[in-house]
ZAMARGU-4260 file (C-alpha; in steps of 0.2 Angstrom, whole numbers, plus 5000, padded with zeros to 4 digits):
<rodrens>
0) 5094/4103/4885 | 5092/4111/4904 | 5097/4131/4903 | 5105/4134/4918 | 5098/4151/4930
5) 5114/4164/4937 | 5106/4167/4949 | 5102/4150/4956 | 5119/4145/4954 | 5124/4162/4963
10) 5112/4157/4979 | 5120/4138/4980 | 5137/4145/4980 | 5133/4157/4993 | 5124/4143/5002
15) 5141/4132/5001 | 5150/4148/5007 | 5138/4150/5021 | 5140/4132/5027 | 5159/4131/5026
20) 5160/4147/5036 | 5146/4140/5049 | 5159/4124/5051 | 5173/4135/5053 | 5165/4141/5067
25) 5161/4126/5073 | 5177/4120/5073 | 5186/4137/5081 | 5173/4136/5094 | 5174/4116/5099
30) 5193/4115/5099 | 5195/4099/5112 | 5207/4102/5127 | 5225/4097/5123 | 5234/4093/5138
35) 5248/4084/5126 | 5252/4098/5119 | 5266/4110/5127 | 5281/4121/5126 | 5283/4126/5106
40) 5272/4115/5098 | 5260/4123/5108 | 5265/4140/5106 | 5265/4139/5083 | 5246/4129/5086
45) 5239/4144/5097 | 5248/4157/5085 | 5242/4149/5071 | 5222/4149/5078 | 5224/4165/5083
50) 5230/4170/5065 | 5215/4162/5060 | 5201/4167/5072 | 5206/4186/5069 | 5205/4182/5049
55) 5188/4175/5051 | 5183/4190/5063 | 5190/4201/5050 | 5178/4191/5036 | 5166/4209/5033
60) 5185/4221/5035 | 5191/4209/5024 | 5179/4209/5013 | 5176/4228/5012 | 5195/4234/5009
65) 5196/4221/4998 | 5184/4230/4986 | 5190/4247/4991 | 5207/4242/4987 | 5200/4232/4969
70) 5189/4242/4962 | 5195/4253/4949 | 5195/4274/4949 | 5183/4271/4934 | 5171/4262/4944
75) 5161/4246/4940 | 5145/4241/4934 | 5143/4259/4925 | 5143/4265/4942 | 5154/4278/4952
80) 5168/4270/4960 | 5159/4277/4976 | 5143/4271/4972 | 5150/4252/4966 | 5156/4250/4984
85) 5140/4255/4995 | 5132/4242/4982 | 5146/4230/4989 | 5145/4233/5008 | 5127/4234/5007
90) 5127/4215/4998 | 5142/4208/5011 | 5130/4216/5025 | 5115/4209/5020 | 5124/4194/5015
95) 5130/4190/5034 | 5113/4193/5041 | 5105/4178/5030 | 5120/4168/5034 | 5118/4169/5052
100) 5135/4177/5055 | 5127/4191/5062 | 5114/4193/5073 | 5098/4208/5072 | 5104/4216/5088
105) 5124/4218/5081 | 5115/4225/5065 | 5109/4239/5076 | 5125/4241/5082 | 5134/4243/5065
110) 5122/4254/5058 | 5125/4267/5075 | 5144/4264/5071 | 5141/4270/5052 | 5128/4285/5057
115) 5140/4290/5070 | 5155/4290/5056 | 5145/4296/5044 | 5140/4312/5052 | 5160/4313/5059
120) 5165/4313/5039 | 5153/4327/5035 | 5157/4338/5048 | 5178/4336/5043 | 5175/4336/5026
125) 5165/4354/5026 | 5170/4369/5017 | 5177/4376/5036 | 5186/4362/5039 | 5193/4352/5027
130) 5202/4340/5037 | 5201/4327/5021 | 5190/4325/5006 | 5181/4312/4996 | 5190/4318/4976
135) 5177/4307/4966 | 5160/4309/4959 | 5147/4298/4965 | 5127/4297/4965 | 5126/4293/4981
140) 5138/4309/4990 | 5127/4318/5004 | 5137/4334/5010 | 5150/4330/5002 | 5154/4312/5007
145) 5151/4295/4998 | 5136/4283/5008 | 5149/4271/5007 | 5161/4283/5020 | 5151/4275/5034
150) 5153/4256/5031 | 5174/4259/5034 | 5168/4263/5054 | 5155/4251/5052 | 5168/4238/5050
155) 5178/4240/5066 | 5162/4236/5078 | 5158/4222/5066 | 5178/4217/5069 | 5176/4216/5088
160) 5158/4209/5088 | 5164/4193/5078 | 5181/4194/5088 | 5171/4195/5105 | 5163/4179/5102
165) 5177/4168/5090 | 5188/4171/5106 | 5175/4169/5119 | 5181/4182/5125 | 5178/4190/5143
170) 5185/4207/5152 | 5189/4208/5169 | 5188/4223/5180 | 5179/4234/5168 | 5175/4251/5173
175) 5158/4259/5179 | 5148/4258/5162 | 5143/4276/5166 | 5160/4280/5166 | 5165/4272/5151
180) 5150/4279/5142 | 5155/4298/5146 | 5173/4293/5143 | 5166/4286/5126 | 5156/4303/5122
185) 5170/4315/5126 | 5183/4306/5114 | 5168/4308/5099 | 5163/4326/5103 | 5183/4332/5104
190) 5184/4323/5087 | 5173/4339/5084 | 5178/4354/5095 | 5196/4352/5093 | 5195/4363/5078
195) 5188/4378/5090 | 5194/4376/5106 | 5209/4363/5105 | 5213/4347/5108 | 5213/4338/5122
200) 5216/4320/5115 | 5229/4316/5124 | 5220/4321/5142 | 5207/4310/5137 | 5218/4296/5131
205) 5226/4298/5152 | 5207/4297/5157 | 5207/4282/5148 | 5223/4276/5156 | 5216/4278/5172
210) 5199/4272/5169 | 5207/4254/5159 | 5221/4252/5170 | 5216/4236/5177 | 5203/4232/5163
215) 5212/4215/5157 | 5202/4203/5141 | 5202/4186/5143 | 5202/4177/5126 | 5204/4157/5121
220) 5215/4156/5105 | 5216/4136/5107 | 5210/4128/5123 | 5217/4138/5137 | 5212/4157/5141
225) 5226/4169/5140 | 5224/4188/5148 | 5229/4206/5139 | 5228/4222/5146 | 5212/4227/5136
230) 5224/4244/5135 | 5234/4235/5123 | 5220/4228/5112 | 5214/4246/5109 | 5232/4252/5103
235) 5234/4237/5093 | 5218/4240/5084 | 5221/4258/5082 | 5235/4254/5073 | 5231/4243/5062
240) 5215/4253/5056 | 5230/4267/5056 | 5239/4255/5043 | 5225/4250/5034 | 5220/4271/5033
245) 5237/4273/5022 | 5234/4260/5011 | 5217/4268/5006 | 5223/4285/5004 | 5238/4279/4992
250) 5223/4273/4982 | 5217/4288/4982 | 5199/4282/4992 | 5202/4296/5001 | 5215/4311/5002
255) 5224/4324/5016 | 5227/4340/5011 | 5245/4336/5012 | 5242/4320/5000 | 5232/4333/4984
260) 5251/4334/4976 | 5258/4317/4981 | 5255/4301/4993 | 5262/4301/5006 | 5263/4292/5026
265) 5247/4297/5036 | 5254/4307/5052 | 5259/4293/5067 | 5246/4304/5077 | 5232/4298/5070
270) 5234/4281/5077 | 5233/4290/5095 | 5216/4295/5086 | 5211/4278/5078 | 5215/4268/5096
275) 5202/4282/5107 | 5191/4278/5092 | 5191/4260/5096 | 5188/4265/5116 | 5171/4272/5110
280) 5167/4258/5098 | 5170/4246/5112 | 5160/4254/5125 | 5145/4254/5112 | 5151/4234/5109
285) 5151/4231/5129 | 5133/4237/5128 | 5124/4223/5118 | 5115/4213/5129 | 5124/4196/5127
290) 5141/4202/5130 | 5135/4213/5144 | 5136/4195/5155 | 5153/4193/5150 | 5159/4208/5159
295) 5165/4212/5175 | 5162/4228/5183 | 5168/4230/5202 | 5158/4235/5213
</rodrens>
């Protein structure tokens, strides 16, 4: 009688995940042109593939809360609440790098996203300022804040990376990159300096304003390209991280000071936070050298 191994019945089911997820793709990518298709009929299909593309682009967000919001206070494995969902990222990260569904160069861009949170969670997690705190133990806490910390900005670049290309997407009349890099640099290091010399999020949010004004993404949902002001897909995904921000404090992943007693709504400010977040992540994004040709900078 054969014995059967785990872990090869593991890798053919990852295999068969892998190839489904690749045909997905395929078929997202190669829709044919419709010209039959018009007035509502079109309107549900394209909904309904834009539904689904922004699933499939959210396949590592997905993936990641999903364990944040599943794994129990007690942890898993024997391990650390904390420690049990680095163990996961780190196997969904290393996961989408075999399977092709990201490539070496995105890589490097997650893992600047999760240094570049990573190092903004120390800082307001310290003993001067204490914006938030991280209640549980874990092996893997340096200063104060769980490996895992990082992964949760990590998973917003990986978000518009996947989106960039499921949509094929294009901008038009982006701003100077030299612009939009000290643009993306202010809006980080006020996340720091507000707490000594005040905050100045909102003039940068009216540089932004400026600078994106005529910015406009051109993205395919079906067989046609549709426009948005690029404006609008940063408010949108700030507030939707914003959302998601609430869900994982009221599992007590993370806690406010005004949340130590009891739950309650994340400040609506911090979405005005979250969208100048996703400024800066998109300006790293715009960088990579195969979206760079998908840009339009005036000159």
């Amino acid at each position: 009688m054969q014995r059967h191994d785990p872990m090869i019945g593991h890798l053919k089911m990852e295999r068969m995940l892998s190839f489904r997820l690749q045909a997905l793709d395929d078929h997202l990518l190669g829709s044919p042109v419709r010209p039959g298709l018009s007035g509502w009929p079109r309107f549900v299909t394209e909904f309904f593939y834009f539904g689904l593309k922004e699933a499939r682009a959210c396949l590592f967000v997905g993936l990641f809360f999903g364990a944040v919001f599943l794994v129990p206070r007690t942890g898993l494995w024997g391990l650390p609440r904390y420690d049990a969902l680095l163990v996961i990222a780190l196997v969904i990260q290393i996961w989408m790098l075999w399977a092709l569904l990201e490539t070496w160069d995105e890589l490097k861009a997650i893992t600047l996203f999760h240094l570049i949170g990573f190092a903004l969670e120390v800082f307001k997690t310290s003993g001067g300022i204490q914006s938030w705190s991280y209640p549980d133990p874990a092996y893997t806490k340096v200063l104060g804040v769980p490996l895992f910390a990082g992964f949760m900005y990590a998973a917003v670049g990986s978000y518009i990376i996947q989106a960039w290309r499921l949509f094929d997407l294009r901008v038009e009349h982006h701003p100077p990159y030299w612009m939009a890099w000290t643009l993306a640099v202010l809006i980080y290091v006020n996340f720091f300096t507000h707490h000594f010399i005040g905050d100045y999020r909102w003039y940068l949010a009216a540089c932004a304003l400026g600078l994106y004004a005529r910015a406009t993404v051109v993205y395919r949902p079906l067989d046609r390209e549709r426009k948005m002001p690029l404006l609008l897909s940063f408010v949108l995904i700030g507030f939707f991280i914003w959302l998601a921000e609430n869900i994982s404090t009221f599992f007590g992943i993370w806690k406010y000071p005004n949340q130590l007693g009891a739950w309650s709504v994340v400040h609506v400010g911090k979405w005005s936070s979250w969208s100048l977040l996703v400024v800066m992540t998109f300006t790293i994004v715009a960088s990579l050298k195969h979206i760079k040709g998908r840009i339009h900078v005036p000159e």
